[in-house]
KEKE-3310 file (N, C-alpha, C; in steps of 0.2 Angstrom, whole numbers, plus 5000, padded with zeros to 4 digits):
npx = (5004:5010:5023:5033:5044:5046:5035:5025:5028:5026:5009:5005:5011:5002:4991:4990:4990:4979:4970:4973:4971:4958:4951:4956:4947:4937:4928:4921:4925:4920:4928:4943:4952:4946:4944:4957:4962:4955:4958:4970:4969:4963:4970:4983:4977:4974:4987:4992:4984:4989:5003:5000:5004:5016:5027:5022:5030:5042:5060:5066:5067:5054:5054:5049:5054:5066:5065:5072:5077:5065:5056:5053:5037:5024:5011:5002:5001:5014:5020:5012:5012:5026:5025:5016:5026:5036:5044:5044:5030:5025:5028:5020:5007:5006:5002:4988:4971:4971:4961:4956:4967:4967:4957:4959:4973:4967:4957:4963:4974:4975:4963:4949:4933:4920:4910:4918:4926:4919:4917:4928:4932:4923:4912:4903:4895:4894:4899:4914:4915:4916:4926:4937:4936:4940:4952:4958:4959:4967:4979:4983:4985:4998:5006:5020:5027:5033:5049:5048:5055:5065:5078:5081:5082:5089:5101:5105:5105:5117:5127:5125:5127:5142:5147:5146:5154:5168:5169:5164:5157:5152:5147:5137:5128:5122:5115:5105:5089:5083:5077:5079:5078:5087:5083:5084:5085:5088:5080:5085:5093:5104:5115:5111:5104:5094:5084:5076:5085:5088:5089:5099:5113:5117:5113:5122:5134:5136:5133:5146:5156:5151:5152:5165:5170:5167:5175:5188:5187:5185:5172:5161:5150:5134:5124:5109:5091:5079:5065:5058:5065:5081:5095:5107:5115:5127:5140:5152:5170:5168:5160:5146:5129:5129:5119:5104:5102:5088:5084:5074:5068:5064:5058:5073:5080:5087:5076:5074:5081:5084:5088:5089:5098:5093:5095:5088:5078:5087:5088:5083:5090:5101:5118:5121:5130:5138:5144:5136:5129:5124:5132:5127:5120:5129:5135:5127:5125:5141:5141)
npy = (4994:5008:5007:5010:5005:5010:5021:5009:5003:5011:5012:4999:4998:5008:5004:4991:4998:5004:4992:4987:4999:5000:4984:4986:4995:4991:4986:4975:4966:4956:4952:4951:4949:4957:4970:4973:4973:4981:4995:4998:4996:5008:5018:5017:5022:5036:5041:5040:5048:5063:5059:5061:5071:5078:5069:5074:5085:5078:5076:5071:5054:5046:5029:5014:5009:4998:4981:4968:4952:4950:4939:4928:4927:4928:4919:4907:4908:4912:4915:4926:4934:4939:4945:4956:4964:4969:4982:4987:4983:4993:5004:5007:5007:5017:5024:5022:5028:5034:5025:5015:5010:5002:4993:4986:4978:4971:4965:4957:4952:4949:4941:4946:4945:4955:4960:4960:4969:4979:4984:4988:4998:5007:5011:5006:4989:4987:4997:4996:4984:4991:4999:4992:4986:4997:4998:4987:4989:4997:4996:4986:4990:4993:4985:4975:4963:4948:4938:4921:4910:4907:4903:4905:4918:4921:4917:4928:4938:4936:4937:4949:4957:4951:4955:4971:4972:4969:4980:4974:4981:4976:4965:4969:4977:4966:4960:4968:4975:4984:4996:4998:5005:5015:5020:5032:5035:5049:5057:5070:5072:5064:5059:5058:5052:5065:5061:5049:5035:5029:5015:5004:5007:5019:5016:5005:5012:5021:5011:5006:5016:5020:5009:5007:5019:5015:5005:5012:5020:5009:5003:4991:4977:4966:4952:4951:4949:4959:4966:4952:4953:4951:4958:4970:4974:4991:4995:5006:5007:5005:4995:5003:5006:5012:5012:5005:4993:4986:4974:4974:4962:4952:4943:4937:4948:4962:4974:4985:4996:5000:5011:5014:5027:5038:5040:5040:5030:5018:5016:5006:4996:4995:5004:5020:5025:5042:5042:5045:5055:5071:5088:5097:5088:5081:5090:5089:5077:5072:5083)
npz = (5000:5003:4998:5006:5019:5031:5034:5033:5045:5054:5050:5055:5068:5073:5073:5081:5092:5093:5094:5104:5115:5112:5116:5131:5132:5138:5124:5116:5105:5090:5080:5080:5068:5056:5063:5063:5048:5045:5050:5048:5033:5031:5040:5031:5017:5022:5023:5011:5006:5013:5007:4993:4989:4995:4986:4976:4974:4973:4970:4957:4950:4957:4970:4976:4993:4994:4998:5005:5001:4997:4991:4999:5001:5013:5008:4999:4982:4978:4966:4961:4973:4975:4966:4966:4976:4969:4963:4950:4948:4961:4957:4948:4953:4960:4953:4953:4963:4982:4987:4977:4976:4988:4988:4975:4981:4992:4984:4973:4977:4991:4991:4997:5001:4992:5001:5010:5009:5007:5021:5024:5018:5017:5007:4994:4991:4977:4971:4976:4966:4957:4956:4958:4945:4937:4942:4937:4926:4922:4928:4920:4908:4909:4918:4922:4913:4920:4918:4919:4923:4936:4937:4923:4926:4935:4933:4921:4927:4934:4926:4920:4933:4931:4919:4920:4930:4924:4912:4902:4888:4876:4881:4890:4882:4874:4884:4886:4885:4870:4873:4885:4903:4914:4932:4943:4960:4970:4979:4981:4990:4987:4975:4960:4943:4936:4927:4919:4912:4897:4882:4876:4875:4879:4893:4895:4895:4903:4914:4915:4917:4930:4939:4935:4940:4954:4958:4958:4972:4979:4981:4983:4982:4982:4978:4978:4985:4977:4982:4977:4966:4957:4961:4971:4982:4986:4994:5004:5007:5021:5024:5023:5017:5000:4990:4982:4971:4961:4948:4933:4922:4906:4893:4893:4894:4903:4908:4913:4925:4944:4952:4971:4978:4990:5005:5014:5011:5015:5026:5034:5030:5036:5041:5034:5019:5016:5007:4994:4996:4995:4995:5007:5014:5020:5028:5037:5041:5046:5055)
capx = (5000:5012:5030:5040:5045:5046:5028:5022:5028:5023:5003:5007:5011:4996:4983:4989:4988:4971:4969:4975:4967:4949:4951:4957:4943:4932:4923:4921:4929:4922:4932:4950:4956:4943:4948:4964:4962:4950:4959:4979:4970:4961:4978:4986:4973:4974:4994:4991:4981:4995:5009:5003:5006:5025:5029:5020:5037:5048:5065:5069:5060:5052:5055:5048:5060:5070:5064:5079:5074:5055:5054:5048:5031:5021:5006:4999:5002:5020:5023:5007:5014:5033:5025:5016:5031:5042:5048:5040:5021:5021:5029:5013:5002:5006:4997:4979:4970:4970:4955:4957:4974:4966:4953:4962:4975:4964:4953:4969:4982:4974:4959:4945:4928:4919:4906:4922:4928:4915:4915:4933:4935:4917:4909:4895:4900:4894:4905:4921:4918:4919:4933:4941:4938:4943:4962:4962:4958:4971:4985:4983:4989:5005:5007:5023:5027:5040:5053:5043:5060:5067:5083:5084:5081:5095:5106:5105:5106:5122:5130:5122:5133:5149:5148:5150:5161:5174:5167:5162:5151:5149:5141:5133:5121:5119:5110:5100:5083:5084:5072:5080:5080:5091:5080:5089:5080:5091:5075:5088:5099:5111:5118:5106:5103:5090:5078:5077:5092:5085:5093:5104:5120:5118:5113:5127:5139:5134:5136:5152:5157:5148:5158:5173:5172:5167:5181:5193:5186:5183:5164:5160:5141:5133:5119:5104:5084:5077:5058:5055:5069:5086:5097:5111:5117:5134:5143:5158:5177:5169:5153:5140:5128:5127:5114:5104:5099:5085:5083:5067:5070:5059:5059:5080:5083:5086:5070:5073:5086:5081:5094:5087:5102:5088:5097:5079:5074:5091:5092:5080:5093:5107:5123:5119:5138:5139:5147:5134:5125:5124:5135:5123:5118:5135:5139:5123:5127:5145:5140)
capy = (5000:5012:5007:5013:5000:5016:5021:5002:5002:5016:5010:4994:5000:5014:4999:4987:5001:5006:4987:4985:5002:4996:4979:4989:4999:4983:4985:4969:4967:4951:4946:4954:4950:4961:4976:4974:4974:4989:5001:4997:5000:5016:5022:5021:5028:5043:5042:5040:5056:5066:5057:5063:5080:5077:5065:5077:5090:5076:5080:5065:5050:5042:5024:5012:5009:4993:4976:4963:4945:4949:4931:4922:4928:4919:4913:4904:4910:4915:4921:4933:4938:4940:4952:4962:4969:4971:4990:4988:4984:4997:5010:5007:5006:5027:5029:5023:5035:5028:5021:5012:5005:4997:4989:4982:4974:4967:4958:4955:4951:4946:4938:4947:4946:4963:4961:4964:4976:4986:4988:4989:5003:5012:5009:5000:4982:4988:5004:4992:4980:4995:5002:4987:4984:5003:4999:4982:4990:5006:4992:4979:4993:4994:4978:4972:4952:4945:4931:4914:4903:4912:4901:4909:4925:4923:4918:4933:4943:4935:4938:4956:4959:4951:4962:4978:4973:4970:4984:4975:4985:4973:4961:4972:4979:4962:4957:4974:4979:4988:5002:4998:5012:5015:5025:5033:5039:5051:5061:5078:5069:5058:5061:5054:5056:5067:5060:5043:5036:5025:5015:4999:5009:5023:5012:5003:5017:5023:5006:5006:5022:5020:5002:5010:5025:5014:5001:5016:5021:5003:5002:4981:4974:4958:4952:4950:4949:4965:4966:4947:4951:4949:4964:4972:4980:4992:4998:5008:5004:5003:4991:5007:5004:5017:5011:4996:4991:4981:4972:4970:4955:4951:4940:4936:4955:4967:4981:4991:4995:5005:5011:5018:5030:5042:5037:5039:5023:5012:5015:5001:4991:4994:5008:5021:5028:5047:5043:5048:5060:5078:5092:5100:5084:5078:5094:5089:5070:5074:5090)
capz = (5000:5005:4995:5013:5026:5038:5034:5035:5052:5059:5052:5060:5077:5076:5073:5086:5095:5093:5096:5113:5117:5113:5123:5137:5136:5137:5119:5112:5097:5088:5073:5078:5061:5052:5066:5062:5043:5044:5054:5044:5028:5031:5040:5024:5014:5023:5024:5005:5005:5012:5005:4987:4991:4997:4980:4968:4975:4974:4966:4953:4950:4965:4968:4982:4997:4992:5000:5004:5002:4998:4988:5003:5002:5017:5004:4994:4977:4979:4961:4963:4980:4974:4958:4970:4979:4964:4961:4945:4952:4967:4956:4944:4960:4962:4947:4956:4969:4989:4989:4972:4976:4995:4984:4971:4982:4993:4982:4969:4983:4998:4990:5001:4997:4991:5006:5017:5007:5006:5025:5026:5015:5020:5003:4992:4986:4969:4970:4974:4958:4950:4959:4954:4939:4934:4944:4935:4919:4924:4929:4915:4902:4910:4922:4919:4912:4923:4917:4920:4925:4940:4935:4920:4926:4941:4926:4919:4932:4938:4917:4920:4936:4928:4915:4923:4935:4920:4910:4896:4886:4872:4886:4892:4877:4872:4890:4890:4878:4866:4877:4892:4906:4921:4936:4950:4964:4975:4984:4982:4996:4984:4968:4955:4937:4939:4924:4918:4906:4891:4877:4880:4873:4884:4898:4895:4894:4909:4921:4915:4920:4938:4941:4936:4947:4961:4959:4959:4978:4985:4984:4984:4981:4985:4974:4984:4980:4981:4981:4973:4958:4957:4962:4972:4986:4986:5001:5002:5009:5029:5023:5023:5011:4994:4985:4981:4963:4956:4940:4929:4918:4903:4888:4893:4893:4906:4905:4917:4933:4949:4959:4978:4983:4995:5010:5022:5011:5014:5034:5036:5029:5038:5041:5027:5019:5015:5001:4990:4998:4992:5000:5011:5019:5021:5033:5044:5044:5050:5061)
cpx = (5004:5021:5035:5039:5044:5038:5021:5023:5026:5014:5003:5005:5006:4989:4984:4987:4983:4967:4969:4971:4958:4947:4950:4951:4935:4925:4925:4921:4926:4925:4940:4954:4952:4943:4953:4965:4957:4954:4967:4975:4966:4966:4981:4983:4974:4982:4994:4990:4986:5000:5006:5004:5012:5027:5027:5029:5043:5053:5068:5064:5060:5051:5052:5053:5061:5067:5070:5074:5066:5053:5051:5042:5026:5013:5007:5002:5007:5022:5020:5010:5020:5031:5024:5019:5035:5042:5044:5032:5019:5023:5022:5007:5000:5001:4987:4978:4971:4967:4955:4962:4972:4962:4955:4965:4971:4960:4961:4973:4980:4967:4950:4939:4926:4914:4912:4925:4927:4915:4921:4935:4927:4914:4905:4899:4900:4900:4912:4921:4920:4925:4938:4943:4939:4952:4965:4965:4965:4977:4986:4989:4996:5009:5012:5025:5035:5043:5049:5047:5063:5074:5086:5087:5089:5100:5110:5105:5115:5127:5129:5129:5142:5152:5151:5154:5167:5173:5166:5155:5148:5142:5138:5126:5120:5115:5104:5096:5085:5080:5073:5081:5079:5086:5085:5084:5086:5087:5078:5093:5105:5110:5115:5103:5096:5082:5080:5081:5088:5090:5099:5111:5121:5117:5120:5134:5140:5137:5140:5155:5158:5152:5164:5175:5172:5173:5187:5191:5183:5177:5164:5152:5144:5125:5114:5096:5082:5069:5055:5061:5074:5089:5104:5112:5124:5133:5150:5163:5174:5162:5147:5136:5127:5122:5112:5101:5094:5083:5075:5069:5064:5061:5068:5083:5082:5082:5072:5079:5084:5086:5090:5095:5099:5091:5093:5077:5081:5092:5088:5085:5103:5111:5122:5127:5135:5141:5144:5128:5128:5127:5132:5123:5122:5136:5133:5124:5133:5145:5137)
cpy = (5006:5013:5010:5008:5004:5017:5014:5000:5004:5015:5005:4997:5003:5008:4996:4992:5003:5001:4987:4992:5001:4991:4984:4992:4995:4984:4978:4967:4958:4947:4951:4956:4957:4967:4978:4976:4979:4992:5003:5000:5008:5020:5023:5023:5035:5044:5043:5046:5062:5065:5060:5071:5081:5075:5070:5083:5086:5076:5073:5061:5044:5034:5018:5011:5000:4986:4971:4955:4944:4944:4927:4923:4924:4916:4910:4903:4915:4919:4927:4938:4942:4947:4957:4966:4972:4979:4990:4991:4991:5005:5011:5010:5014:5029:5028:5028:5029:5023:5013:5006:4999:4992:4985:4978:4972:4963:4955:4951:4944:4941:4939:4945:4953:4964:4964:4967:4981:4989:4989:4996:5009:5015:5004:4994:4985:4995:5001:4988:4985:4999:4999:4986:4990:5002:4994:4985:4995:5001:4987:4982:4993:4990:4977:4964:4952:4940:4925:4910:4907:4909:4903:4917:4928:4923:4923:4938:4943:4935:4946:4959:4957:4957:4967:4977:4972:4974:4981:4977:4982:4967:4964:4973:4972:4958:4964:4974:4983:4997:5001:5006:5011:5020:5026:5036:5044:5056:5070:5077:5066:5061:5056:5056:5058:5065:5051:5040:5031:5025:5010:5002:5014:5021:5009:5007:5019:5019:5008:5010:5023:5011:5005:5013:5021:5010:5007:5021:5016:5001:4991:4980:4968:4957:4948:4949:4954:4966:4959:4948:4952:4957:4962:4977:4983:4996:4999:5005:5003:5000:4993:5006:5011:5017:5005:4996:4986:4979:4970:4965:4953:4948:4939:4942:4958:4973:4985:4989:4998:5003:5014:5021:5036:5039:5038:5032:5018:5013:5010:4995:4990:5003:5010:5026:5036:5047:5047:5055:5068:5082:5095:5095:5081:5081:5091:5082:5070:5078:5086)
cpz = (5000:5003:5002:5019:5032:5039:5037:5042:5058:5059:5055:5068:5077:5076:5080:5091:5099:5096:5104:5116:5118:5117:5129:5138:5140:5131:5117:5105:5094:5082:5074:5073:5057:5054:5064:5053:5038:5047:5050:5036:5028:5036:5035:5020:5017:5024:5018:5003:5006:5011:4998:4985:4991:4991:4975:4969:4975:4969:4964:4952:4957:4962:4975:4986:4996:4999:5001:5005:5000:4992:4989:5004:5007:5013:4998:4989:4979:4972:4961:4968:4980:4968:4962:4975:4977:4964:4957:4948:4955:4964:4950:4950:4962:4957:4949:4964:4976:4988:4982:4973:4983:4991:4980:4976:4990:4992:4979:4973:4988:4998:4996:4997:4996:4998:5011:5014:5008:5014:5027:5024:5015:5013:5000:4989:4980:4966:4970:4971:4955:4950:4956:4948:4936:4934:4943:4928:4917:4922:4923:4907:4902:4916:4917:4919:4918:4921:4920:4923:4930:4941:4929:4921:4930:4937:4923:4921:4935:4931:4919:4925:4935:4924:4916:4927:4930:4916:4903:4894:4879:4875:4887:4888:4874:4877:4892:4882:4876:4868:4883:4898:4914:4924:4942:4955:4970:4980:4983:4987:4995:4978:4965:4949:4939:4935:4922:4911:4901:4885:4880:4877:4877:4892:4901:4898:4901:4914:4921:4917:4929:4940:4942:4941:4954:4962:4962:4967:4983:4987:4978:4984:4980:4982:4980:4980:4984:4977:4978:4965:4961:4957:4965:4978:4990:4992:4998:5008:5018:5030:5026:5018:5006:4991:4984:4971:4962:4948:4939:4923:4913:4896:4887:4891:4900:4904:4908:4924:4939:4954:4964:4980:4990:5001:5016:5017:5013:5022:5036:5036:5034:5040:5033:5027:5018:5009:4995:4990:4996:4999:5007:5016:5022:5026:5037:5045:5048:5056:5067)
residu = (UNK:UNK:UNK:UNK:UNK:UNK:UNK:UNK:UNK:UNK:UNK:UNK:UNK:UNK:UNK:UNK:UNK:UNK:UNK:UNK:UNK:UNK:UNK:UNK:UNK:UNK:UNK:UNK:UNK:UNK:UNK:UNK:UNK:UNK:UNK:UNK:UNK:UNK:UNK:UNK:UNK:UNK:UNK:UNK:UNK:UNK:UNK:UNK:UNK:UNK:UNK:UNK:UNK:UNK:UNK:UNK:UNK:UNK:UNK:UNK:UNK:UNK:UNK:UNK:UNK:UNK:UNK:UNK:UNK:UNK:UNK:UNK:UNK:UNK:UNK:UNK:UNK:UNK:UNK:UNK:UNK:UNK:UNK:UNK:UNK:UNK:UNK:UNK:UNK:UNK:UNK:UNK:UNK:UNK:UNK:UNK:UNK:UNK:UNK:UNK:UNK:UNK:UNK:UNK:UNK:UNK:UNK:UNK:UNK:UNK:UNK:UNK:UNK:UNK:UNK:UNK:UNK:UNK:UNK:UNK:UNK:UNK:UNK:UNK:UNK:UNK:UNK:UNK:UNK:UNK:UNK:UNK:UNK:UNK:UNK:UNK:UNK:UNK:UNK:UNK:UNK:UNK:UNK:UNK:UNK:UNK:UNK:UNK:UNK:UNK:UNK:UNK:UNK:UNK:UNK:UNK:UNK:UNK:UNK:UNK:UNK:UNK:UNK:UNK:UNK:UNK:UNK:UNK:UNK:UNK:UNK:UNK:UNK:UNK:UNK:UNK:UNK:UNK:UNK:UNK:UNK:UNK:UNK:UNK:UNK:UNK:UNK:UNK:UNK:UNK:UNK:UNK:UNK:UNK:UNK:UNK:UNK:UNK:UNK:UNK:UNK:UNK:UNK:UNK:UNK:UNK:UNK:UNK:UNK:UNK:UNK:UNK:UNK:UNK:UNK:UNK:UNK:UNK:UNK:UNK:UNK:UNK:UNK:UNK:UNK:UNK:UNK:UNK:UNK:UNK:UNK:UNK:UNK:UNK:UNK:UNK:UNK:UNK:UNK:UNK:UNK:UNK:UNK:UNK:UNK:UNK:UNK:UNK:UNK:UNK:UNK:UNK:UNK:UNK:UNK:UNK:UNK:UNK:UNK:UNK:UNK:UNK:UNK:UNK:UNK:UNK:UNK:UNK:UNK:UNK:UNK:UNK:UNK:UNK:UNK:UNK:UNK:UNK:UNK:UNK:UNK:UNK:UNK:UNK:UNK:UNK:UNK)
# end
């Protein structure tokens, strides 16, 4: 709902919250789960509401905050579950309103009924088929395909990362689409191309560049699974991290890359370096 692990934690805590305050108070709550899955998503609807005010000023292209490991999905329907956390998906996911996106992924996702829909999200059932079927119809145009063999996929992600580690640039454009495009997100906080790079020779040109530079200052990465896809996460010389990378993989091509340098999405993960941070911030992180 919310693309920010900081954000999810904080509606988290505010529910349980409200949880354990109710008990206390002795109302009698009887279906727990259905309090619980009422009160989380109408907190992020309205965290929604004023988060798109903040992101319409935001400087660069906004990117969800990186996932590590999100492959283990705890249901069912693990590819379903795995898509739905991808970068890809949850950057499409901006393009519906609140209310649209709660609806969607909890019939699509979580497999609700519309009866408990409608009274989770304080609407008519007939108003949330149509909700849905608007933000399937929204999403459909531009849902992306995922690689089907997550053996090939790893394959090519693990050629991908050779590559630029030895700066081959003919490897390189031969494992990226021909409309492939690098995203950076640095929020204004980190050094990030500021629009989106497209074009497997320019992409190319590019990694190569950014490898180089980093080898030449001792920055190290370690391929990881970031959101359900295959990726990357670099740290410099005192194993801070810099940046994380995820890959979109499609038809035995790289489609798309998505760096998080925003160093308020990479503290979830760990010790964030300065290295990439813009001067400004540099003096308040040191200071």
């Amino acid at each position: 709902m919310l693309g920010s692990v900081a954000d999810a934690e904080d509606v988290v805590q505010e529910t349980f919250l409200r949880l354990h305050n109710t008990v206390r108070a002795g109302t009698n709550i009887e279906s727990p789960k259905a309090f619980v899955a009422t009160v989380t998503t109408r907190l992020a609807i309205d965290h929604l509401r004023s988060a798109r005010v903040q992101r319409e000023a935001y400087i660069g292209t906004w990117l969800p905050e990186p996932v590590i490991g999100a492959e283990e999905p705890v249901a069912k329907r693990r590819t379903e579950m795995a898509e739905s956390l991808s970068m890809a998906f949850l950057a499409i996911l901006e393009t519906l309103s609140p209310v649209e996106r709660a609806v969607f992924l909890l019939r699509e996702v979580f497999e609700y009924d519309y009866d408990e829909i409608s009274r989770i999200v304080d609407k008519s059932e007939d108003n949330c088929r149509q909700l849905f079927v608007r933000a399937k119809r929204h999403l459909e145009v531009r849902k992306p395909r995922f690689e089907a063999s997550r053996e090939k996929r790893d394959e090519l992600a693990k050629r991908f990362f050779e590559a630029c580690e030895r700066g081959e640039l003919t490897g390189l454009v031969d494992l990226l689409a021909s409309d492939v495009t690098f995203y950076g997100d640095g929020g204004g906080k980190a050094t990030a191309i500021p629009h989106p790079l497209v074009g497997s020779d320019r992409v190319a040109r590019f990694l190569k560049g950014l490898f180089e530079k980093g080898k030449q200052i001792g920055v190290q990465f370690r391929k990881v699974t970031v959101n359900g896809e295959p990726g990357a996460l670099f740290f410099d010389s005192q194993n801070r991290l810099i940046s994380v990378f995820a890959l979109e993989i499609r038809d035995g091509r790289v489609v798309a890359i998505r760096s998080v340098v925003n160093p308020d999405k990479l503290q979830h993960l760990g010790p964030v370096s300065d290295l990439a941070k813009l001067p400004s911030n540099r003096s308040e992180v040191r200071g």
